[in-house]
Structures are given as C-alpha cells and as structure tokens.
C-alpha positions in Angstrom: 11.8 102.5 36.9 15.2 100.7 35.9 15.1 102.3 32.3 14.6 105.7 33.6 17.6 105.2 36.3 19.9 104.1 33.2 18.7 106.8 31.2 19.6 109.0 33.7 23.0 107.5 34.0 24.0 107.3 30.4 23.2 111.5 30.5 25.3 111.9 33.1 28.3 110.2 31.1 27.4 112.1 27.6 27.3 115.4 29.3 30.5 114.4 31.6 32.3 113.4 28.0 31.1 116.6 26.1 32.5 118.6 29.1 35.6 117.0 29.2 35.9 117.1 25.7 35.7 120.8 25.9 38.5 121.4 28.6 40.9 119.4 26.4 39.9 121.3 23.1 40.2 124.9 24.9 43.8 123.4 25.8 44.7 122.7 22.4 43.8 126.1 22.0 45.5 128.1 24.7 48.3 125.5 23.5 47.7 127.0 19.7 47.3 122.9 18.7 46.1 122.4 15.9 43.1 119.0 16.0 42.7 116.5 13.6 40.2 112.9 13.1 44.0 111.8 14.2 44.1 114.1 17.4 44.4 112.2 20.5 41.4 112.7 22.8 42.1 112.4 26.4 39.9 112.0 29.3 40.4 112.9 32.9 41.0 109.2 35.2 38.3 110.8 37.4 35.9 110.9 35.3 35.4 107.1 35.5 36.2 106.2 39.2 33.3 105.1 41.3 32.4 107.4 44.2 32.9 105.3 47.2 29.5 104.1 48.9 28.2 104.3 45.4 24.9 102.6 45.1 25.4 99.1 42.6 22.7 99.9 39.2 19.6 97.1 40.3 19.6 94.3 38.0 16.4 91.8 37.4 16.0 88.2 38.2 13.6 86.2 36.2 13.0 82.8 38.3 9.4 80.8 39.1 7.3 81.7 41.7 7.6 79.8 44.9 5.1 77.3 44.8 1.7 77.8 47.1 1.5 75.7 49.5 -1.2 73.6 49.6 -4.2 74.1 52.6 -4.5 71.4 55.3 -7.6 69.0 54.1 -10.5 69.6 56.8 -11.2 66.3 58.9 -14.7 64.8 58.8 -15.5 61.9 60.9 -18.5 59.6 60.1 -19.8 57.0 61.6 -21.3 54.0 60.2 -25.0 52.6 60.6 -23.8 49.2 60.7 -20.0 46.8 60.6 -19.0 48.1 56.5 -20.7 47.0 53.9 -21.7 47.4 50.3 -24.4 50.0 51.1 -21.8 52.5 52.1 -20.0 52.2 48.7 -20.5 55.9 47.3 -18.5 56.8 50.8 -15.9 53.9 50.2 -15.3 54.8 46.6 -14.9 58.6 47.0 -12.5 57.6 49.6 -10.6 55.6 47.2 -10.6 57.9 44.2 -9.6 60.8 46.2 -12.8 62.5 45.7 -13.1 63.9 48.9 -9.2 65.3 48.8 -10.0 67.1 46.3 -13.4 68.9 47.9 -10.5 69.9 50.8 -11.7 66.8 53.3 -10.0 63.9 54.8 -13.1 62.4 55.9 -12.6 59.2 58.5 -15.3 56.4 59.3 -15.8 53.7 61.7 -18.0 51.2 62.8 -20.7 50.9 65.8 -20.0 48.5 68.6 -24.2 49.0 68.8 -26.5 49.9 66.2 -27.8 52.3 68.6 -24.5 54.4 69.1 -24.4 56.4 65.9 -27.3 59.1 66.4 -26.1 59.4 70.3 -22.3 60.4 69.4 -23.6 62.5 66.4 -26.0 63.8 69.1 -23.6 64.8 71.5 -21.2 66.1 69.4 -18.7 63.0 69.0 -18.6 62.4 65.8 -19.4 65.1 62.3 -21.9 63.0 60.8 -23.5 59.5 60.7 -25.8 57.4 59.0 -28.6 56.2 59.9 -32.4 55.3 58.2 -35.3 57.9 57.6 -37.6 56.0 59.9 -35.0 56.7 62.8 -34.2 60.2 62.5 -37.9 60.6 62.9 -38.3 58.8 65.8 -34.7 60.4 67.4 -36.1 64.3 66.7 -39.5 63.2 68.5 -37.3 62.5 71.6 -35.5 66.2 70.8 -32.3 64.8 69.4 -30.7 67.4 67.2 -30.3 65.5 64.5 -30.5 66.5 60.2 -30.6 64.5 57.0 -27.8 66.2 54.6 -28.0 63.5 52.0 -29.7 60.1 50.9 -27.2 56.9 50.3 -30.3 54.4 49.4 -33.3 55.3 47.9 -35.7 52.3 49.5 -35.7 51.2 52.3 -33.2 48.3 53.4 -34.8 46.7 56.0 -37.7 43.8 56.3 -40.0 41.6 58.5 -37.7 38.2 58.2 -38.7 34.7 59.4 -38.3 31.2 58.1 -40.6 29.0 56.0 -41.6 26.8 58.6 -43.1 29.6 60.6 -44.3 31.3 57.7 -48.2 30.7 57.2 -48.9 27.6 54.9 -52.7 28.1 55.1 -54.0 30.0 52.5 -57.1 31.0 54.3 -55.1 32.8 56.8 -53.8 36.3 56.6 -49.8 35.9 56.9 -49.3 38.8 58.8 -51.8 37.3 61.5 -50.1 34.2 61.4 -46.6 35.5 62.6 -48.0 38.1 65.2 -47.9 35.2 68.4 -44.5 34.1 67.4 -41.1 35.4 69.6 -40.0 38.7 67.8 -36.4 40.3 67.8 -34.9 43.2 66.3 -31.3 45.0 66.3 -32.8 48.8 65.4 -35.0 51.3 67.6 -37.1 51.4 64.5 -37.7 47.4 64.5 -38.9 47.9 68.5 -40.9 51.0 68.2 -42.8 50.9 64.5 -42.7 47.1 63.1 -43.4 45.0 66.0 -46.0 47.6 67.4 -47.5 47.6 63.9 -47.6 43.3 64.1 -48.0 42.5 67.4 -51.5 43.6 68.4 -51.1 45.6 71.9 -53.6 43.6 73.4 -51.8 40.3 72.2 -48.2 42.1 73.6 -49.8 42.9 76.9 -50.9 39.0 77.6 -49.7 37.1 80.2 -48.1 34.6 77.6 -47.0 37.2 75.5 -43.0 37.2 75.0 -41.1 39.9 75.3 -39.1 40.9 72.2 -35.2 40.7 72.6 -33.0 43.0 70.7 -30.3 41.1 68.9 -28.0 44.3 67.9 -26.3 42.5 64.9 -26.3 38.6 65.6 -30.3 38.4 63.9 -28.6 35.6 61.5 -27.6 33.8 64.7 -30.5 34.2 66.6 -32.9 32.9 63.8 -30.6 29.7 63.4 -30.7 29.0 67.0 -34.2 29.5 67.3 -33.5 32.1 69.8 -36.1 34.2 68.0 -38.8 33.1 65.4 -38.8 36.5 63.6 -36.2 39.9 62.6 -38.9 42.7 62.3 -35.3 44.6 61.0 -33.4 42.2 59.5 -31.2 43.2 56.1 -33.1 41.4 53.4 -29.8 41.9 50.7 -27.6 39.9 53.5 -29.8 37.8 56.1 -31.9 35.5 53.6 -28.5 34.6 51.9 -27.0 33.8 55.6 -29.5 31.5 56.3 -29.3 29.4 53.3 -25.7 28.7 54.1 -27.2 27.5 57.2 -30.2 25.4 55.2 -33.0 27.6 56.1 -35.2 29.2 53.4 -36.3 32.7 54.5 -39.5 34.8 54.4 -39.1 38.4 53.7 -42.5 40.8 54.2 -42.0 44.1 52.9 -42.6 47.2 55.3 -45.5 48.1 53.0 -47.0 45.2 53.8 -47.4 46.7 57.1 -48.8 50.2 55.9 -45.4 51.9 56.6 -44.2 54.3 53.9 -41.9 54.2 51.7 -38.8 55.8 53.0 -35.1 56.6 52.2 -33.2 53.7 53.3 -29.7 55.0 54.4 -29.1 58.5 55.1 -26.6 60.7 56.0 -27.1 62.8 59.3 -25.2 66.1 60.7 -26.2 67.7 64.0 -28.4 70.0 63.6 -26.8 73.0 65.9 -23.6 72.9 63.4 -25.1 73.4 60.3 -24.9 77.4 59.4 -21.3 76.7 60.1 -20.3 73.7 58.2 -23.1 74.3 55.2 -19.7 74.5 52.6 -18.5 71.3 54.5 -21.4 69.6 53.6 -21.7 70.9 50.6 -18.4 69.8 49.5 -18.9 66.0 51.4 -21.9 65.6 48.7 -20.1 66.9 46.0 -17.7 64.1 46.0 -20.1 61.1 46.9 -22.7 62.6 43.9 -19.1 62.0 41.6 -18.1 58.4 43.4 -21.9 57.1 42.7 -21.9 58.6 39.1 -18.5 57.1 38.5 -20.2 53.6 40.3 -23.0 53.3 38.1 -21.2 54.0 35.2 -18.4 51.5 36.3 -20.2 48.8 38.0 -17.6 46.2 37.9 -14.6 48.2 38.0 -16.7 50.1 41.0 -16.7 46.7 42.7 -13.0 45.6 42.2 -11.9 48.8 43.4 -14.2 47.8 47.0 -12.8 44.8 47.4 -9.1 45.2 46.0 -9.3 48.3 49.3 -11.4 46.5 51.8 -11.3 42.9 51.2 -13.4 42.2 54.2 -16.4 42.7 51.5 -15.4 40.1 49.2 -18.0 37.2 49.8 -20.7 35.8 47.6 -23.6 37.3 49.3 -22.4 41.0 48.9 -21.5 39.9 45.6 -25.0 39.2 44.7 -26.7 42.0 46.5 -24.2 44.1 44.7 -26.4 44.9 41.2 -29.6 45.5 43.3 -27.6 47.7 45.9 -26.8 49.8 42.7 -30.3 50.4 41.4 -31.6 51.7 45.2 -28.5 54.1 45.3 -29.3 57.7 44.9 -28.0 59.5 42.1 -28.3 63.1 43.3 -27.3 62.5 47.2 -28.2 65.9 48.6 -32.0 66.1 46.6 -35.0 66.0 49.6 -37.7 64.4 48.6 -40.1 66.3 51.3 -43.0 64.6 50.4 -41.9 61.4 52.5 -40.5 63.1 55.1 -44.3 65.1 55.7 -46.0 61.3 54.9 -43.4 59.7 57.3 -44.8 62.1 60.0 -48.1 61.6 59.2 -47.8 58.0 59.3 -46.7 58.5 62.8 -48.9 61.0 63.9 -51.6 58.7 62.8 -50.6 55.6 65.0 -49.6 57.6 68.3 -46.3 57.2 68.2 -45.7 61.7 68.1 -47.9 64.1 69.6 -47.9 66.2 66.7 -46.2 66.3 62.9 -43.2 68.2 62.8 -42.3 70.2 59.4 -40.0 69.0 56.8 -37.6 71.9 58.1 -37.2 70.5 61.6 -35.4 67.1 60.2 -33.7 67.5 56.4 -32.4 70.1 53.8 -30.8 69.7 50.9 -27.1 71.6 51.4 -27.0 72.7 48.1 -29.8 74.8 49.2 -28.7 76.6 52.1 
C-alpha cells in the first residue's frame, strides 16, 4: 500500500513538472525566446509548498515483537502418605528439575499430621491429589469415598507384618504365622487394622476375653516395638523399620503380605477425587508427564538422582534411606500413568472373598490411566 501511495506521489510531481515546463516554454514563445540545453528552466515556488494540514507520507518501523508473556503455572497441591521420604522421589526430583514448570504446574506437597488424613482432605475437596496405597483406596470407595488412582509411584507393595526375633517362632514344627497370632498387634494404616490383623488374628481368638485390643501407633511403630508397647507392626515399612531397630539392638522379622494370601498390589499411588476428573484430565495428564521424565532421568542417574534429594531436602540424608535407596529404585514405576487392571479386579476379589465388600466393584469405579481419557 506504501509503494502505490509513492507511486502515486511521484506522478503527481512528473505531471506537475511537465505542466510547468509547458507554461514557461509557451512564454519563451509569446516572448519570441529562443531555448537552448543552456536555457534556464524555472519553476513556479508553489509548486513545491506543502498544503497546510497535509498528511506526513507513512514510513515503516522494523523492531522485535513484544515478548509474550508467559501464562501463570496452575497450582497442584498433594499431599503425602507419610512425613517425606525416599519413596516420593519421582515427585521430589520433578520438583527439582523443573519438570513440572515446564508441564504449566507449580505443584505443592505436604505432610500428614495422621496417616489417616490424606484420603479425607482429598475426599472433601482440600487438597488436588494424595497418595496413598492400592489396598486403601479399595477399602475408602467401599465406604463411598470418591476417590481415583491417576498414577502408580511403587510397583510392590511397601508394607509388611514386622516383629522381633524373640517373638518370632523358634520351633520348627510350628506354623509362624500361628505363632504370632496371640501376641499384642499395632498398626499406623486403616489397611493394617482392617485386612492384616483380620487375616492373622483368628476372629474367634480376637473376640476372647484375653484377647488384646490392637492399638494404632500412626507413625511411632519403631517406638512402640522398642518399648514393647506392642509385640507386632501388621504395617510397618520394611525399607525403614527393620534398620530402626537395629540401631536400637533388635533384629527384626519381616512376613511378606503374601504370606498372608493378600495380593500383590501397587505400593504407593497417586489419588485425585473422583468428581474433578473430566475437568482436570489435562492437569493430570501433564502431572504424569513430568514424574514419567523425573523417574526416567532417576534410573538412569541413580547417584546423581540421590545427591540432587539430599543436596534439596537434607532431612533424607541418613544411612537407612541410603540403603533402601537401590531397592526403592527397582519397585519404582517406569510408566506412572499405566493401570495394571488385573490387580485392581483380583484386589476386589480378594476382598469380596473374605467379607470385607458386599460386592466387587469394576476396575472403572477406582483407577484410569489419564493418558486414556
């Protein structure tokens, strides 16, 4: 458009010289002058004074785009199954890498002054996600929590009967698991209460006059074995509490949950509320996006991965989450959002089978994999 306007312009001045030129050669004329290449040419002063209110001719500015300015990041707010520890690494180490920053999310976390607390606040809406184990989601959607698995931390499960050698059984004749069902029991998870001691303690043994009454510990089960408060953790952290009690001079006994018949399950999970999925399926979506990246970059990194924890959260630094941290890495989940659905349907089977839900609810009801939304 500017090319045409100076075309335009440049016309006007040809055509205003040519006319001009005319008038004064027609004078010569009348004047009977006679023109030569050394005639002087005149022009009239007006023809080059600017009209007042004349429009200036546009010019063009070549400068760099203003830059964009970047979106605010989208706060997520997770809170912790237990006080922080190596098991939450992929979380810790997207954090740190600025993993999640770059999905768009400044994700938050904090700790549980109870063990019990997470899937209530998720429940009610106070917090955007928590963690938790399989075996408890389970349990929580039989009581109608809206709870839903979005992605798997550990692949195993974390978790173990616990007592100390000189309650263990030293006869060889007699069935271990027998052997520890009269002693005093404690436990600091719902699932410890309602699936391990249940599946130990026979009910007609609980219901005995001399029976005692099992005594949630919430997270002082090191303490309350070296006090002989209790005699057995049907929960404890087999990684962590083992190692705690040597420091104290007590050997520890750890009996797998499949020693009890329950099935394999995902360790540590990550739970949204159900009723906000549709609309934060891209949240979630970007959340395991960057932990899928931080656990990749943590395998692949171990001790690098493990500086990094400790350099940002020195509270981890210790021998004992030192040594669990190797094991810790080969239980971790590679592909967080994947569903396994086969445990999840086994898992309610299992408890279907021992009475503890009135019916199996479908794989649906309690996990998806975001990716698949």
């Amino acid at each position: 458009m500017l090319r045409c306007f100076l075309r335009t312009v440049l016309a006007f001045i040809v055509l205003a010289f040519m006319a001009a030129l005319s008038v004064t050669l027609v004078a010569a004329t009348h004047a009977q002058e006679t023109l030569s290449l050394e005639s002087d040419v005149q022009l009239p002063d007006s023809l080059w004074q600017i009209e007042e209110g004349a429009h200036d001719v546009p010019t063009t500015v070549i400068a760099p785009p203003e830059p964009l300015a970047t979106p605010p990041l989208e706060t997520v707010n997770v809170m912790l199954d237990w006080f922080l520890s190596p098991q939450h690494a992929p979380i810790l180490l997207a954090k740190e890498r600025g993993l999640f920053q770059r999905q768009g999310l400044d994700v938050q976390w904090q700790s549980p002054g109870d063990p019990s607390l997470p899937t209530k606040l998720l429940a009610a809406g106070e917090v955007d996600l928590a963690l938790g184990r399989q075996s408890l989601l389970h349990l929580s959607a039989h009581q109608g929590a809206t709870l839903t698995r979005i992605a798997t931390l550990i692949e195993t499960p974390l978790n173990a009967v616990i007592t100390t050698t000189e309650h263990a059984s030293n006869d060889p004749a007699q069935e271990e698991l027998e052997a520890i069902s009269t002693l005093h029991f404690g436990y600091t998870t719902r699932e410890g209460e309602k699936l391990v001691i249940p599946g130990l303690v026979p009910s007609a043994m609980r219901q005995s006059d001399e029976a005692l009454t099992p005594e949630s510990l919430h997270f002082d089960a090191a303490r309350a074995l070296t006090e002989q408060q209790v005699q057995v953790v049907a929960d404890g952290f087999y990684h962590t509490l083992p190692a705690q009690l040597a420091t104290e001079g007590m050997e520890a006994k750890v009996i797998p949950y499949e020693a009890l018949s329950i099935p394999r399950h995902d360790g540590l999970i990550i739970m949204a509320n159900s009723q906000s999925l549709n609309k934060r399926t891209d949240t979630w979506v970007s959340f395991v996006i960057a932990l899928e990246d931080a656990t990749h970059w943590m395998i692949d990194n171990p001790s690098l991965a493990w500086e990094t924890l400790i350099d940002a959260y020195p509270v981890l630094d210790n021998s004992i989450n030192a040594n669990a941290w190797q094991d810790l890495l080969r239980r971790t989940a590679l592909s967080p959002a994947a569903l396994d659905t086969r445990r999840y349907r086994a898992f309610e089977a299992f408890l279907y089978q021992r009475g503890i839900s009135d019916a199996p609810l479908k794989v649906e009801q309690l996990a998806i994999d975001p990716h698949n939304r």
